[in-house]
C-alpha positions, -999 to +999 in steps of 0.1 A: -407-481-364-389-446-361-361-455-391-384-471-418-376-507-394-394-535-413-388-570-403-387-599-434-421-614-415-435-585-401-459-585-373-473-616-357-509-622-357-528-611-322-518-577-319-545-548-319-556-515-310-567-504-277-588-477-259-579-462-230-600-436-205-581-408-190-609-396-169-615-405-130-643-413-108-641-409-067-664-421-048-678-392-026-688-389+012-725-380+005-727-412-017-724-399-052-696-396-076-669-368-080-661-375-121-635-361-143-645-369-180-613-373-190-608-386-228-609-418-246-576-421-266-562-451-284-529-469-293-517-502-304-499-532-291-480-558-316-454-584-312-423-588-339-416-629-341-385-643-359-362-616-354-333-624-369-298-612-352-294-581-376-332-571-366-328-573-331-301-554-328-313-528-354-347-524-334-325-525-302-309-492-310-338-478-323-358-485-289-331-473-271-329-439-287-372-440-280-375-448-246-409-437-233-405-404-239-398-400-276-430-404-304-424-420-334-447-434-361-461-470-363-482-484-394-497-509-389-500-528-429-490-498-452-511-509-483-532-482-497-568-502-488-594-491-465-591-482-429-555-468-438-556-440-418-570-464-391-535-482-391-513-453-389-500-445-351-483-414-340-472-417-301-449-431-276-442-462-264-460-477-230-433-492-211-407-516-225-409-553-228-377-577-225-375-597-256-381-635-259-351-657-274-372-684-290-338-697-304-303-685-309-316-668-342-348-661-332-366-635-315-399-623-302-405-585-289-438-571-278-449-538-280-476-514-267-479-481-271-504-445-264-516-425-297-511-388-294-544-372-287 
């Protein structure tokens, strides 16, 4: 994430890609529908589990600097297999999450965030 972050467990299993509509609908007074198509864009939520102390406060810094109004780069599983290009994500992050002490070493951070175009 941003600075080449990898964690030594990577990702935890349930995160996944999402779809989201930009366009409206308004109901109108004659009965019908006032629509604005809007586009279908995508992005990707993921959770990091097991943080140790040194990767928490590495991807602290790093969030910090991103806020929700810097892009950076996500991949997803970098191996050079199908669906690759599938995996990569280019946007910004979509709020941000308080992170989950599982333990006093452990750590657990979720993440969503909005693909650019």
């Amino acid at each position: 994430m941003g600075l080449a972050f990898q964690t030594e467990y990577g990702e935890e299993r349930g995160g996944g890609g999402l779809i989201e509509d930009t366009g409206s609908v308004e109901r109108l007074f004659g009965g019908g529908f006032g629509i604005d198509e809007g586009v279908a864009t995508t992005g990707y939520q993921w959770s990091f589990g097991d943080l140790q102390n040194a990767e928490r406060r590495q991807l602290y810094q790093i969030v910090k600097r991103l806020r929700t109004t810097r892009s950076f780069l996500m991949v997803e599983e970098p191996s050079q297999t199908e669906g690759l290009n599938e995996r990569i994500h280019w946007g910004m992050l979509r709020g941000l999450e308080v992170y989950e002490r599982i333990n006093p070493r452990d750590t657990k951070w979720s993440f969503k965030m909005h693909d650019w175009g």
